[in-house]
C-alpha positions as YAML, in Angstrom:
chain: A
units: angstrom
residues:
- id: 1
  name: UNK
  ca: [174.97, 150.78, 155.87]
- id: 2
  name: UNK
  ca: [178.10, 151.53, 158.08]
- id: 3
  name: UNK
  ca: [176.98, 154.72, 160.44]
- id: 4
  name: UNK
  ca: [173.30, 153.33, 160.32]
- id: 5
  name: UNK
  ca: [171.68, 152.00, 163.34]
- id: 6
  name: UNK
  ca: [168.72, 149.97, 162.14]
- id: 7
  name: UNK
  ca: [166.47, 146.38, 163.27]
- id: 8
  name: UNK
  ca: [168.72, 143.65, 161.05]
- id: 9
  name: UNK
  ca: [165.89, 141.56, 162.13]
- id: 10
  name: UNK
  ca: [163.20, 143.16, 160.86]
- id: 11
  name: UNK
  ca: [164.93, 144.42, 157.86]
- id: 12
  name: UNK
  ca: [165.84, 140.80, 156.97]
- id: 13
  name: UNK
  ca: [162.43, 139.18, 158.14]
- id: 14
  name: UNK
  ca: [160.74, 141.97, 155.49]
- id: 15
  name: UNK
  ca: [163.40, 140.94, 152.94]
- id: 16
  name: UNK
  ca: [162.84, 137.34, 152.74]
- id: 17
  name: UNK
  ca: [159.25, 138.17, 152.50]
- id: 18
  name: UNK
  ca: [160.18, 139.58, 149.74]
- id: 19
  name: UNK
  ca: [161.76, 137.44, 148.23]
- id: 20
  name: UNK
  ca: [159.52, 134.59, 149.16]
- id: 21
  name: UNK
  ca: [156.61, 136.25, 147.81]
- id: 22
  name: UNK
  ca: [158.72, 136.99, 144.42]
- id: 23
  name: UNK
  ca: [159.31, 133.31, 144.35]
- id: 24
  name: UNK
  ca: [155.51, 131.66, 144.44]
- id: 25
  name: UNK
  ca: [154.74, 134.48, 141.86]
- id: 26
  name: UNK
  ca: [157.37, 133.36, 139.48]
- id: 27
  name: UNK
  ca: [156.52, 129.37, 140.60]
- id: 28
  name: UNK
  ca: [153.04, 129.74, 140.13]
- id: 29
  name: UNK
  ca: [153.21, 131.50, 136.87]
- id: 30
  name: UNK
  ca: [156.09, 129.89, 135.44]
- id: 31
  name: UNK
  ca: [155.60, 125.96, 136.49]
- id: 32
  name: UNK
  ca: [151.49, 126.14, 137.68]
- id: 33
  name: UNK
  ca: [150.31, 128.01, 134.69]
- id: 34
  name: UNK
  ca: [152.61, 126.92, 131.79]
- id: 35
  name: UNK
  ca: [152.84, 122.89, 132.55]
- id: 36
  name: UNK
  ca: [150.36, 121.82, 135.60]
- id: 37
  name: UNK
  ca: [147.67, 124.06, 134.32]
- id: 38
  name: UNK
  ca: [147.69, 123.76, 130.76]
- id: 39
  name: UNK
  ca: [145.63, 121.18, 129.53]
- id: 40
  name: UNK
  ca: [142.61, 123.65, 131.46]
- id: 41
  name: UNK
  ca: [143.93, 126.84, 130.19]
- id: 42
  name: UNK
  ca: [144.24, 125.17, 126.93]
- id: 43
  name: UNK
  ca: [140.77, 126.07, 125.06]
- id: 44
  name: UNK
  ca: [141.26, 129.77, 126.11]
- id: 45
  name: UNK
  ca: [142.71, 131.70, 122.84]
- id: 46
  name: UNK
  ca: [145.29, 134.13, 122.85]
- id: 47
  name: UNK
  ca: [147.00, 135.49, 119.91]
- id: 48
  name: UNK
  ca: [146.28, 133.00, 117.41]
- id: 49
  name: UNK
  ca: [147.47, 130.02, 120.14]
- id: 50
  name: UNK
  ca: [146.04, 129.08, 123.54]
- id: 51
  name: UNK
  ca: [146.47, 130.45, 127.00]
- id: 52
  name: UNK
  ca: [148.50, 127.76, 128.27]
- id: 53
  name: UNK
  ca: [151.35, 127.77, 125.24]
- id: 54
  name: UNK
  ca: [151.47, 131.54, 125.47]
- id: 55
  name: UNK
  ca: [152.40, 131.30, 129.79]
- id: 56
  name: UNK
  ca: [154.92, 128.71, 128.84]
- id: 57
  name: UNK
  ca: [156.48, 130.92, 125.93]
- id: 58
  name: UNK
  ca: [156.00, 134.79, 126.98]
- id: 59
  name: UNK
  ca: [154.12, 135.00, 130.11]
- id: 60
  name: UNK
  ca: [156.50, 133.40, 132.52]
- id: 61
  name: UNK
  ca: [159.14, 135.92, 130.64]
- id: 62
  name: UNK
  ca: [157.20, 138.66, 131.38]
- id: 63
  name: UNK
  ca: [156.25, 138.15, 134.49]
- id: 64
  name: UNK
  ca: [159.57, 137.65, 135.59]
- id: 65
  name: UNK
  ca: [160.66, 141.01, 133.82]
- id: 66
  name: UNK
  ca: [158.33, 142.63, 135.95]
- id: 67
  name: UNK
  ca: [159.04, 140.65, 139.09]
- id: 68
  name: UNK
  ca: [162.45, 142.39, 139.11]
- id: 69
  name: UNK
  ca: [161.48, 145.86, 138.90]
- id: 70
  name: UNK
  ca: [159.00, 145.10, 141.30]
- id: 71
  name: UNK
  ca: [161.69, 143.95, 143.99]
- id: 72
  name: UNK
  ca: [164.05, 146.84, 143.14]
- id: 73
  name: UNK
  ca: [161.26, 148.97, 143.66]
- id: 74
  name: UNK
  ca: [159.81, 146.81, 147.23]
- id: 75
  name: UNK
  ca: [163.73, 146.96, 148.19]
- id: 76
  name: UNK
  ca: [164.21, 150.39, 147.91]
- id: 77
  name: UNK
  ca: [161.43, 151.04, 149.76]
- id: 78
  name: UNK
  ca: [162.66, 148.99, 152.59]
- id: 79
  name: UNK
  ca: [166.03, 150.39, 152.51]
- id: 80
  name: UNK
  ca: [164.42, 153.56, 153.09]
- id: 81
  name: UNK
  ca: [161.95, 152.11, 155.75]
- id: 82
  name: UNK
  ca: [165.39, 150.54, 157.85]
- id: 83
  name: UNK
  ca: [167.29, 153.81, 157.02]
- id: 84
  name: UNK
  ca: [170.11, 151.66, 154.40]
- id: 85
  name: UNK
  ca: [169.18, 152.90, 151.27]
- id: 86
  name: UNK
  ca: [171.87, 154.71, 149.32]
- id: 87
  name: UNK
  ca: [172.60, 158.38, 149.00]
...
């Protein structure tokens, strides 16, 4: 970043963003759909068990696999955007 003249403000306001998005995604997938959702995803089959067992056991996994490519890919593209990514 040293040599770079860039908006910290922006660059930071667009990170958080981010990162608060990343957040309610994992939250809502990982604490909504696996325990406070449950009981109504319940009757919905899914590999031999029900919706709501297979959030709380591999989809909030997954999800959050993907969640971090996903913000290594978002970052990089603001790094680029605010003229800090590496070389």
């Amino acid at each position: 970043m040293s040599g770079h003249s860039y908006d910290a403000e922006n660059y930071w306001k667009a990170n958080l963003r981010l990162i608060f998005g990343s957040l309610i995604v994992w939250a809502l997938v990982s604490y909504g759909f696996a325990i406070l959702l449950r009981p109504m995803l319940a009757g919905i089959p899914v590999g031999g068990t029900d919706l709501g067992f297979w959030f709380a056991q591999q989809g909030s996994i997954l999800t959050f696999i993907v969640l971090i490519f996903h913000y290594a890919w978002r970052m990089n593209k603001i790094d680029e955007k605010f003229g800090v990514h590496e070389e």
